[in-house]
One Martini backbone bead per residue (centre of mass of N, CA, C, O) as a GRO file, in nm:
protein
   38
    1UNK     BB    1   0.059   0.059  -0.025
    2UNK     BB    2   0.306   0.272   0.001
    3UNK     BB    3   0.381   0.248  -0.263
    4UNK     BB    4   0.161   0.369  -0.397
    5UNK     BB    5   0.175   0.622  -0.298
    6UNK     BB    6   0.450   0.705  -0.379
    7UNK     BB    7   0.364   0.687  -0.668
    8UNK     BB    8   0.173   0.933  -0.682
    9UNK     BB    9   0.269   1.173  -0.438
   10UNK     BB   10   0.007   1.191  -0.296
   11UNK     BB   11  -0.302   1.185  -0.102
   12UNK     BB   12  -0.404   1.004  -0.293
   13UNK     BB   13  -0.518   0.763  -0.495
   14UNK     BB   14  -0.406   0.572  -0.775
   15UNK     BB   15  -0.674   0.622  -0.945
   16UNK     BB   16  -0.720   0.916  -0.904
   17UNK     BB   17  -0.493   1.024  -1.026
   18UNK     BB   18  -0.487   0.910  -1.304
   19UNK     BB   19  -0.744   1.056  -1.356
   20UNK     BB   20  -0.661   1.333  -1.322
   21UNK     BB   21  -0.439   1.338  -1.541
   22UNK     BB   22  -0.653   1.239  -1.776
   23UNK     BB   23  -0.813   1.506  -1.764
   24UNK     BB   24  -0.611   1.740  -1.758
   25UNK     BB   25  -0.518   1.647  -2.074
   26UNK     BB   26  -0.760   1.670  -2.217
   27UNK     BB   27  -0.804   1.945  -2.165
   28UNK     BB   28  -0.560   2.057  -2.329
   29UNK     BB   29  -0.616   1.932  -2.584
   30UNK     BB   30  -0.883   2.109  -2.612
   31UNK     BB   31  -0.722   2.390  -2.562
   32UNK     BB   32  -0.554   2.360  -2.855
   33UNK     BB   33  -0.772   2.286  -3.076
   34UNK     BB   34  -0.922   2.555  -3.026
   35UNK     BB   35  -0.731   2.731  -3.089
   36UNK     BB   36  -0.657   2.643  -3.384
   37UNK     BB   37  -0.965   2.655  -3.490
   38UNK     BB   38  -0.956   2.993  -3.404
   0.00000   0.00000   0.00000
């Protein structure tokens, strides 16, 4: 358990802190795509 937590580097677990990085990504290429697009 505690090597999972090292690995995520935060204080969530390593499922949520995935989820959120790549939601992050999601993002910023949403907003790159949009700003080409514009």
């Amino acid at each position: 358990m505690s090597n999972e937590s090292c690995g995520c580097g935060g204080g969530y677990g390593g499922g949520y802190g995935s989820g959120f990085a790549l939601l992050v990504v999601l993002f910023i290429l949403l907003i790159i795509i949009g700003a080409t697009w514009l």
